[in-house]
C-alpha positions as a Markdown table, in Angstrom:
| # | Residue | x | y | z |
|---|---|---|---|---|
| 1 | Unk | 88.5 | 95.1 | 109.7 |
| 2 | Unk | 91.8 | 95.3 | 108.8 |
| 3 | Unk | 93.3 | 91.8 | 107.5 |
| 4 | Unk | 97.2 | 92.7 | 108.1 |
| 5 | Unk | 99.5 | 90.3 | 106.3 |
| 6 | Unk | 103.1 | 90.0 | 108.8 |
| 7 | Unk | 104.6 | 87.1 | 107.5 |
| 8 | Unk | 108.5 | 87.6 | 109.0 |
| 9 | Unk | 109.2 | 90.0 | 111.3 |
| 10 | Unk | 112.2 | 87.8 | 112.5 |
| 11 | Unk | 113.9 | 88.6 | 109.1 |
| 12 | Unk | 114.3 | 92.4 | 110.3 |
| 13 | Unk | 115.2 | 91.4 | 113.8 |
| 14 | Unk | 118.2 | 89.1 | 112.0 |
| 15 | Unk | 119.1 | 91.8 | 109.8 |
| 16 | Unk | 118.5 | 94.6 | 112.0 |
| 17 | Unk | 115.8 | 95.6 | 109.9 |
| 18 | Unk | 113.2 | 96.4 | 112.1 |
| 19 | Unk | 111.6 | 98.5 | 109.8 |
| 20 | Unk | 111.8 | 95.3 | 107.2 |
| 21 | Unk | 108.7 | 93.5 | 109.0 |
| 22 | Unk | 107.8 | 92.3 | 105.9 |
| 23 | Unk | 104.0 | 93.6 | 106.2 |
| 24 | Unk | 100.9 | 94.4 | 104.5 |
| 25 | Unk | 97.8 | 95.2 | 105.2 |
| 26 | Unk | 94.4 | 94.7 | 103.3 |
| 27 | Unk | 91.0 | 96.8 | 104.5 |
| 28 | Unk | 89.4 | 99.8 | 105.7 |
| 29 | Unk | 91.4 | 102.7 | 105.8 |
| 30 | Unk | 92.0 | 105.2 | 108.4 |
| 31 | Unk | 94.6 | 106.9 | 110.7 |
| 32 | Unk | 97.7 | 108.8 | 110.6 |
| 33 | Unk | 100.2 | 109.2 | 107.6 |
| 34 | Unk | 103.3 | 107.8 | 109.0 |
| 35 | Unk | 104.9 | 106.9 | 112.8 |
| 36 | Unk | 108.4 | 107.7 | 114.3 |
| 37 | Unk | 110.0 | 107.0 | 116.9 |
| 38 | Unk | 113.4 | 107.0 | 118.3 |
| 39 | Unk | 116.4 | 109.2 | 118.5 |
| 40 | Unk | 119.9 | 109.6 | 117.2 |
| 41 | Unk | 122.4 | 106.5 | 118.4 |
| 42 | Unk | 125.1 | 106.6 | 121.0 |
| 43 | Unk | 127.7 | 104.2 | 121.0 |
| 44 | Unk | 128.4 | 102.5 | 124.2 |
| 45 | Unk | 130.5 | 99.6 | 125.8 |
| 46 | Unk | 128.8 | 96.2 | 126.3 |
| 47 | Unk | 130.3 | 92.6 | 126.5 |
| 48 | Unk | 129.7 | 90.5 | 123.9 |
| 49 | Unk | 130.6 | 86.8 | 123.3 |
| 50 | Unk | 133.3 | 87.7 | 121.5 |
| 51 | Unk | 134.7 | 87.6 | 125.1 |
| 52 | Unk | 136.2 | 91.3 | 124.8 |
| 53 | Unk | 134.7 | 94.7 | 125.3 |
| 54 | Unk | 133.0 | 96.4 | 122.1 |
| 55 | Unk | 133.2 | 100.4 | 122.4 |
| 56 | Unk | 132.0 | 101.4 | 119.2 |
| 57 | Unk | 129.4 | 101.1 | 117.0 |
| 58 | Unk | 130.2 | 99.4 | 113.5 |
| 59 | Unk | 132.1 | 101.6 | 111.2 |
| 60 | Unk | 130.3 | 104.2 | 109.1 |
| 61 | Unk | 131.0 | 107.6 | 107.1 |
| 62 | Unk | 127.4 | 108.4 | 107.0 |
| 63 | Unk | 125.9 | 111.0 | 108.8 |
| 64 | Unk | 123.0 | 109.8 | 111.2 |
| 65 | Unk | 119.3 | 110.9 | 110.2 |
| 66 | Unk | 117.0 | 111.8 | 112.4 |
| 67 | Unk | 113.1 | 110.6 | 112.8 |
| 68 | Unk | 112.0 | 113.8 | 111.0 |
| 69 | Unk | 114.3 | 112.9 | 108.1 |
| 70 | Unk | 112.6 | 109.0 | 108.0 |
| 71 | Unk | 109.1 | 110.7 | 108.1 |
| 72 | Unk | 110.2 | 112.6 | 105.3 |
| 73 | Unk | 111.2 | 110.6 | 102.9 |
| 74 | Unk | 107.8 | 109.0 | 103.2 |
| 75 | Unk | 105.8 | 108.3 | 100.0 |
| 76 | Unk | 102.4 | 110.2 | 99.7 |
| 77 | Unk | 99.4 | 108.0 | 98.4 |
| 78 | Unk | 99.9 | 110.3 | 95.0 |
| 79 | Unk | 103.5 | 108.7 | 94.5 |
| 80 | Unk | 101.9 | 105.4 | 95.1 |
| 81 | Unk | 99.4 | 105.7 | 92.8 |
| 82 | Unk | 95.6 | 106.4 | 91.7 |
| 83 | Unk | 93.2 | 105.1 | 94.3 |
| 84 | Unk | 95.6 | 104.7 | 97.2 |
| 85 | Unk | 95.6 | 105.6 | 100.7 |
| 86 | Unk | 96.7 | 105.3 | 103.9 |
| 87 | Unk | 96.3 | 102.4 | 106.2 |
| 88 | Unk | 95.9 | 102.6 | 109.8 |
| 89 | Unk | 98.8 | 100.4 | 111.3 |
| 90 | Unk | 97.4 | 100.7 | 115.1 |
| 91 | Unk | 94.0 | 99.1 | 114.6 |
| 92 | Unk | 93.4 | 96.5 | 117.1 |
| 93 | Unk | 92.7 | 93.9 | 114.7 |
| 94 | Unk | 96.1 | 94.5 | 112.8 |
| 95 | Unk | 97.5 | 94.4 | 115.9 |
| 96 | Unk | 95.9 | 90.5 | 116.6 |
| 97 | Unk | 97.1 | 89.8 | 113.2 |
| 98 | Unk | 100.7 | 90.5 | 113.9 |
| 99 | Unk | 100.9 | 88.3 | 117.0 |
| 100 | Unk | 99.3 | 85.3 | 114.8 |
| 101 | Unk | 101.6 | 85.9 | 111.8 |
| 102 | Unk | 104.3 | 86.0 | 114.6 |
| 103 | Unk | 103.2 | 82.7 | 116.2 |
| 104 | Unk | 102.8 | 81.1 | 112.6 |
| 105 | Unk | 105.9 | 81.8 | 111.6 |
| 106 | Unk | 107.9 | 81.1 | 114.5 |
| 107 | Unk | 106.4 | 77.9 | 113.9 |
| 108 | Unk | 107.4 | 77.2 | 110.1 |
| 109 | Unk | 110.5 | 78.7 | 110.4 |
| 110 | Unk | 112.9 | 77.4 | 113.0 |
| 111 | Unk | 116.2 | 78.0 | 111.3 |
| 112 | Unk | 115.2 | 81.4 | 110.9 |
| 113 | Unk | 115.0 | 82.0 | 114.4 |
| 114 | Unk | 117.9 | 79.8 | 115.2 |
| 115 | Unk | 120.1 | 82.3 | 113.1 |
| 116 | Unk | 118.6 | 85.5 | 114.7 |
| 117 | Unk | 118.7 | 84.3 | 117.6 |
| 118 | Unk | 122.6 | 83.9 | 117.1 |
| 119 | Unk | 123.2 | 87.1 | 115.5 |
| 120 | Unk | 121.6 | 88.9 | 118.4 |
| 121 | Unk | 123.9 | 87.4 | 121.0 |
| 122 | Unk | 126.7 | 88.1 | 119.0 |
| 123 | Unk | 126.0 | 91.7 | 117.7 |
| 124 | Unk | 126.1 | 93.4 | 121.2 |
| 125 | Unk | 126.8 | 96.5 | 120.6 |
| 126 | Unk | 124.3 | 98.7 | 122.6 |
| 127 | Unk | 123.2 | 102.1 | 121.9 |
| 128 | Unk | 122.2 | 105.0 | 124.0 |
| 129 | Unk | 118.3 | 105.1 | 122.2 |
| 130 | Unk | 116.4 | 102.5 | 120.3 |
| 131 | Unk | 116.6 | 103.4 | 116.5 |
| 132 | Unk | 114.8 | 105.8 | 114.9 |
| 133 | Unk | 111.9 | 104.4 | 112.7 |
| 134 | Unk | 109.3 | 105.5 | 110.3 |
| 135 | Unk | 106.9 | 103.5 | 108.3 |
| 136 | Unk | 103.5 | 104.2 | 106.3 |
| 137 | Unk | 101.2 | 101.8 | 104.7 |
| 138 | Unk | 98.3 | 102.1 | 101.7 |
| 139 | Unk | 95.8 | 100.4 | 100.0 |
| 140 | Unk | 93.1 | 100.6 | 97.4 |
| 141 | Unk | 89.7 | 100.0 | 96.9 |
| 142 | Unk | 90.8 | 96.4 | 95.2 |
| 143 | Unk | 92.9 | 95.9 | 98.3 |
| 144 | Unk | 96.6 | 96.0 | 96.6 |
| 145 | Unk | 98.7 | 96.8 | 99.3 |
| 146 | Unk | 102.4 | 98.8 | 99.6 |
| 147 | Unk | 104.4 | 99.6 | 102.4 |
| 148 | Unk | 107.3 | 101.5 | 102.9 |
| 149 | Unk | 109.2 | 101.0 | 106.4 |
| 150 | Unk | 112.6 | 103.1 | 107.3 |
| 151 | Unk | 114.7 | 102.1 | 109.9 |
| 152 | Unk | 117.3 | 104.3 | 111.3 |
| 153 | Unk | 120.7 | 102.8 | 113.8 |
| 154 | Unk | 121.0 | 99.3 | 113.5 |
| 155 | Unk | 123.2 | 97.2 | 116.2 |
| 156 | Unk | 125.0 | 95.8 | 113.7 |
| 157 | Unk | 125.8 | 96.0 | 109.9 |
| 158 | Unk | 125.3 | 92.3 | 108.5 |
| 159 | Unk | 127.6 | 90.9 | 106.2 |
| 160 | Unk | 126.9 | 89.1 | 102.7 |
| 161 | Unk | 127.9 | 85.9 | 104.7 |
| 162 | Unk | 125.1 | 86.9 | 107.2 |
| 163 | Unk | 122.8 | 88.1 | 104.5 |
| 164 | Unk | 123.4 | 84.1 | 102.9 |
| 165 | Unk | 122.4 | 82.6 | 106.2 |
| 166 | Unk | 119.5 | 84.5 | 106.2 |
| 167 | Unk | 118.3 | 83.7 | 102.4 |
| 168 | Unk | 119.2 | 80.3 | 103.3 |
| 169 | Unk | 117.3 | 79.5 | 106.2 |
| 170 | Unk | 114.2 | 81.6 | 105.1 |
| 171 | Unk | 113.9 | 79.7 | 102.3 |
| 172 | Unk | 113.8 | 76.4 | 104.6 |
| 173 | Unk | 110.8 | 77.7 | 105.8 |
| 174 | Unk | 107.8 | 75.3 | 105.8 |
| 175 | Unk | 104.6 | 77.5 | 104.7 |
| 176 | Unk | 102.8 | 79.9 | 107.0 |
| 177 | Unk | 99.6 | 79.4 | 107.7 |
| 178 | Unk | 97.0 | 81.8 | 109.8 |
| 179 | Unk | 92.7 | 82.2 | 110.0 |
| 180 | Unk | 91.7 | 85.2 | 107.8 |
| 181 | Unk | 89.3 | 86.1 | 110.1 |
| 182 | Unk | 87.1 | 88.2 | 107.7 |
| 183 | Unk | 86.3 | 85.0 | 105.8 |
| 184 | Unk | 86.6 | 82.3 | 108.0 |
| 185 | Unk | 88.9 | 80.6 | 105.7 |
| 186 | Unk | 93.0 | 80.2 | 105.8 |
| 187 | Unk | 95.9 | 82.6 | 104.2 |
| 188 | Unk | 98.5 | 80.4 | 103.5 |
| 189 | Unk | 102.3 | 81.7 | 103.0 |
| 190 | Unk | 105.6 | 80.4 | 101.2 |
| 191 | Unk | 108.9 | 82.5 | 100.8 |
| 192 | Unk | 111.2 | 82.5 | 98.4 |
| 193 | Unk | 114.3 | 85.1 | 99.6 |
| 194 | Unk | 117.6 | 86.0 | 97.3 |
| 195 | Unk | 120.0 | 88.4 | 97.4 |
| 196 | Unk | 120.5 | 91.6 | 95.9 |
| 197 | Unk | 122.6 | 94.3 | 94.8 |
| 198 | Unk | 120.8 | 97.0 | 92.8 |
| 199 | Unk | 120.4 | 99.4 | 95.5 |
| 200 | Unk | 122.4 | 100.8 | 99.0 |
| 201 | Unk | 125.3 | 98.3 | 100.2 |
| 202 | Unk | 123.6 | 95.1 | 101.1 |
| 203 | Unk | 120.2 | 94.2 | 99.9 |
| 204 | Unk | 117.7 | 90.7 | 99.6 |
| 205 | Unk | 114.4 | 90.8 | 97.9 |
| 206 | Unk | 111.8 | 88.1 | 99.2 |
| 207 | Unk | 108.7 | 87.4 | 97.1 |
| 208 | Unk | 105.9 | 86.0 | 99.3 |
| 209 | Unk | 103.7 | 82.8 | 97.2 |
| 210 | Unk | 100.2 | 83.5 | 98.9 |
| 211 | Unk | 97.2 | 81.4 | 98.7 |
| 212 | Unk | 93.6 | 82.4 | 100.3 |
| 213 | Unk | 90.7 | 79.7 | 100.7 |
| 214 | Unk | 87.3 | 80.3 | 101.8 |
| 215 | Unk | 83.9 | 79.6 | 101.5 |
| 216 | Unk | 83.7 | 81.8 | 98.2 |
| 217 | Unk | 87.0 | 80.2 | 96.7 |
| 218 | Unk | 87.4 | 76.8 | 97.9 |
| 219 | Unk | 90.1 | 76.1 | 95.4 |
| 220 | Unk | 91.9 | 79.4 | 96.6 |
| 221 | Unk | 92.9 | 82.7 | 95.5 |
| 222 | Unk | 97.0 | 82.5 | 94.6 |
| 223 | Unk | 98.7 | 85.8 | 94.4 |
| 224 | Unk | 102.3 | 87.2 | 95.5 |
| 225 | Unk | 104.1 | 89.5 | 97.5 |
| 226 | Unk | 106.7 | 91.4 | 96.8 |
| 227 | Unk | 109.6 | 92.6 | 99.8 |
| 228 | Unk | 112.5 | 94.8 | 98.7 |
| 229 | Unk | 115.4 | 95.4 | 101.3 |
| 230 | Unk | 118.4 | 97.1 | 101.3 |
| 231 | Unk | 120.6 | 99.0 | 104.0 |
| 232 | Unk | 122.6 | 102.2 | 102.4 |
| 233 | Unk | 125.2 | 102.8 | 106.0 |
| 234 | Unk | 123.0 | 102.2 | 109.0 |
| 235 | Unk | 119.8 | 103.4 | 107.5 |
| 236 | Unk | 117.4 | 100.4 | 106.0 |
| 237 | Unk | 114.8 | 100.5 | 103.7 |
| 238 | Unk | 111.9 | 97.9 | 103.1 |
| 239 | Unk | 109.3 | 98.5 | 100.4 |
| 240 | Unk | 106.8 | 95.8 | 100.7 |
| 241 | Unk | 103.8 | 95.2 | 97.9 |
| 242 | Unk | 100.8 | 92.2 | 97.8 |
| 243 | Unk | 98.5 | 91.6 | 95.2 |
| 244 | Unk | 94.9 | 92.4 | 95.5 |
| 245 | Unk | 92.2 | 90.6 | 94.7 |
| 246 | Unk | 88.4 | 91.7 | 93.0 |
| 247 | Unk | 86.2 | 90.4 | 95.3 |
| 248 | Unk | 83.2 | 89.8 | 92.7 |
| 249 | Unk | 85.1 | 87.7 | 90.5 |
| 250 | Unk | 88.1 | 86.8 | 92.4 |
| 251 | Unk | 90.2 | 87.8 | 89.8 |
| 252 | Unk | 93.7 | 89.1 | 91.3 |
| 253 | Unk | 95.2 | 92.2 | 90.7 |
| 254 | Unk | 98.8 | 92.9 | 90.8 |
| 255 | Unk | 100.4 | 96.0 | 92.3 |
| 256 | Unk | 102.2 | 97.8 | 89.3 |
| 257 | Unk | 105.8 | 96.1 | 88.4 |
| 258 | Unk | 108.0 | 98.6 | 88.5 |
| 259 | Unk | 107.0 | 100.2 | 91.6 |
| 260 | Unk | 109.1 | 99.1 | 94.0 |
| 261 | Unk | 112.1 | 99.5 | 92.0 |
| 262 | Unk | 111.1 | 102.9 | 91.1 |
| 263 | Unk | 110.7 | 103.7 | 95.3 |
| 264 | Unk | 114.0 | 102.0 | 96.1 |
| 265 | Unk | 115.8 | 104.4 | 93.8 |
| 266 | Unk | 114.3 | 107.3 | 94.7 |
| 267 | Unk | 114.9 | 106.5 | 98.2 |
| 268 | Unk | 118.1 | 105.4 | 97.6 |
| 269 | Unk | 119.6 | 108.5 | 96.2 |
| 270 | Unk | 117.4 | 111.0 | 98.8 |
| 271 | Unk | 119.3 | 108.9 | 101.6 |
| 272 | Unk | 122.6 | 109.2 | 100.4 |
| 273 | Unk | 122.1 | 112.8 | 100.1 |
| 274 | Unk | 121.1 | 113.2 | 103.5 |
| 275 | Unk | 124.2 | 111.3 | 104.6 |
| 276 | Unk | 126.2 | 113.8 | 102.9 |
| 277 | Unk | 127.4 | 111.5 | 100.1 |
């Protein structure tokens, strides 16, 4: 089974970063190397609440990339590391775990959802496709986990005003709690969300406090997560990593420090080149 960690989709929804679904996954280990979808956006004219018409799409000198660009810029389990390899993100039971994580956290965080809830009916502006999207997912034999989710036309640019109503109400969040199924015990979540500015134009990095109870660990298991986001013109990038944990002696094992830094710039500077910058 696949035990697939989704603690806040609704952060990408609010920020447009669909790719940003703040995922990992823990588990066997089969499937594709990466998804796509989508096409290049078309402006059109919708009717927002501003109470005026909007006809364009929020202001950008960047050049749109496609879905084969997202897919490319895709990690390989090499650039990850020794002993990685791909997940399979369509397994039925990830796909039960997303709707629980979804539940739980619609639960424990209200505010959240208030505030995406009010940028989407404010940010109207409609394309002619959905956005173009890529993501691919690893893990090793210990079960440390890294994603990497691209995210390609957003409906709207957020501002650092936005991005601070975000931060603010995910960090009111009570913790999340679901069944790990594969134990029978609980995975228990709290975030922790702050801005940042080391990489595109508009960035937040959330770390994810995780505790795991079960028969075997009755006092629990503690170990974090790690969410790097950042939007560089309408293309968004999320790098998420989680802990793993040794199974024999419970002892966890962090995913290496510096790896989500090192991604993010890489990234960074691959999209910016494809924009034309």
């Amino acid at each position: 089974m696949v035990r697939r960690v989704r603690p806040l989709g609704v952060v990408g929804a609010a920020l447009v970063l669909v790719a940003a679904s703040c995922s990992a996954k823990v588990g066997p280990t089969t499937g594709a190397s990466g998804t796509a979808s989508g096409g290049t956006q078309q402006p059109t004219t919708t009717v927002g609440n501003y109470g005026s018409s909007v006809t364009t799409a929020p202001p950008t000198t960047s050049k749109p990339l496609s879905s084969a660009d997202l897919t490319g810029l895709l990690p390989t389990p090499a650039e990850i590391g020794p002993g990685y390899v791909v997940v399979d993100l369509g397994s039925a039971s990830a796909q039960q775990s997303d709707r629980e994580w979804d539940a739980a956290t619609k639960k424990a965080c209200p505010e959240l959802y208030k505030v995406s809830s009010s940028f989407s009916q404010l940010f109207t502006v409609a394309f002619g496709a959905s956005p173009s999207y890529a993501e691919r997912a690893f893990t090793d034999i210990n079960g440390r986990q890294v994603e990497v989710d691209l995210t390609e036309g957003a409906d709207f640019i957020p501002t650092e005003s936005q991005l601070d109503k975000i931060i603010s109400a995910t960090n009111a969040c009570d913790p999340i709690e679901v069944p790990d199924h594969e134990t029978g015990g609980t995975i228990t979540m709290t975030l922790r969300a702050s801005p940042d500015d080391h990489y595109g134009d508009l960035g937040m990095v959330m770390i994810m406090d995780i505790e795991m109870v079960d028969a075997l660990a009755p006092r629990g298991v503690e170990m974090e997560g790690h969410v790097r986001t950042f939007q560089r013109g309408q293309t968004t990038v999320s790098i998420t990593t989680v802990d793993g944990v040794d199974v024999r002696t419970h002892r966890v094992l962090p995913v290496d420090y510096e790896l989500a830094a090192d991604l993010a710039e890489k990234l960074d500077a691959e999209i910016q080149k494809l924009q034309g910058h």
